[in-house]
N, C-alpha and C positions, 0 to 999 in steps of 0.2 A: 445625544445629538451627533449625527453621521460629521467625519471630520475627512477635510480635506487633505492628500498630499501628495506631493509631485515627484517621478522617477525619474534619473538620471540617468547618463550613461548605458542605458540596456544594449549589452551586445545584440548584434545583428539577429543570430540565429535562436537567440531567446524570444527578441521582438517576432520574427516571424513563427514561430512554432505557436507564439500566443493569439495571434492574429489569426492562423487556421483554426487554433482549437473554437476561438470568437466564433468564427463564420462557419463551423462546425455545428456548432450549439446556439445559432442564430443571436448572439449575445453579442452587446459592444464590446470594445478591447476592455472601457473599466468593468464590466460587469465581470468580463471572465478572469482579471485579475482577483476582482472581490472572491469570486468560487475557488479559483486555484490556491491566494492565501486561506479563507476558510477551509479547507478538506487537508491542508499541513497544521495549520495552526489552531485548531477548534476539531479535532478527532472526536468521533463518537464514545463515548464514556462505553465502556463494560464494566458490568457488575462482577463483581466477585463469584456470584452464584452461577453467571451468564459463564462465566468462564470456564470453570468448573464443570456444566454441563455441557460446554464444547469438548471438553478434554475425556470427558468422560465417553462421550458420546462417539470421538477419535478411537480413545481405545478399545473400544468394543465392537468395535468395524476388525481389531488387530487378529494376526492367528493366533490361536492360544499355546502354539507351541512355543517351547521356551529357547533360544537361542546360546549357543555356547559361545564363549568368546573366539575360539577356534573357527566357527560357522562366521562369525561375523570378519572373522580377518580374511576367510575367501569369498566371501560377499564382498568386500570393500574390493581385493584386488581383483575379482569379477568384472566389477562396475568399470574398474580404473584402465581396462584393456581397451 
């Protein structure tokens, strides 16, 4: 059975960010509360396997060359300019 409860204090700029995302997504303020706590607090489960085919799937996108630690410390200070 769906249970009721009441928020207090919401600062201003939380209230309104909530309120556009509501009138965004044609949703009441409680409905989009409902969605915003489900999607932090109820994540979608990954499988073990599911993962595993992401990573694997990552790495085979990669280049096969192999990277020396010298190549990587002028990559890093490449990026860093």
């Amino acid at each position: 059975m769906p249970t009721t409860f009441t928020l207090k204090n919401i600062p201003d700029d939380v209230y309104q960010s909530l309120r556009a995302s509501a009138d965004t997504h044609r949703r009441s303020l409680n409905s989009e509360a409902i969605v915003c706590l489900e999607s932090v607090l109820l994540p979608g489960r990954v499988t073990p396997n599911e993962r595993l085919e992401r990573a694997r799937a990552l790495r085979s996108g990669l280049p096969k060359a192999k990277f020396r630690p010298r190549d990587i410390d002028v990559l890093k200070r490449k990026g860093r300019a």
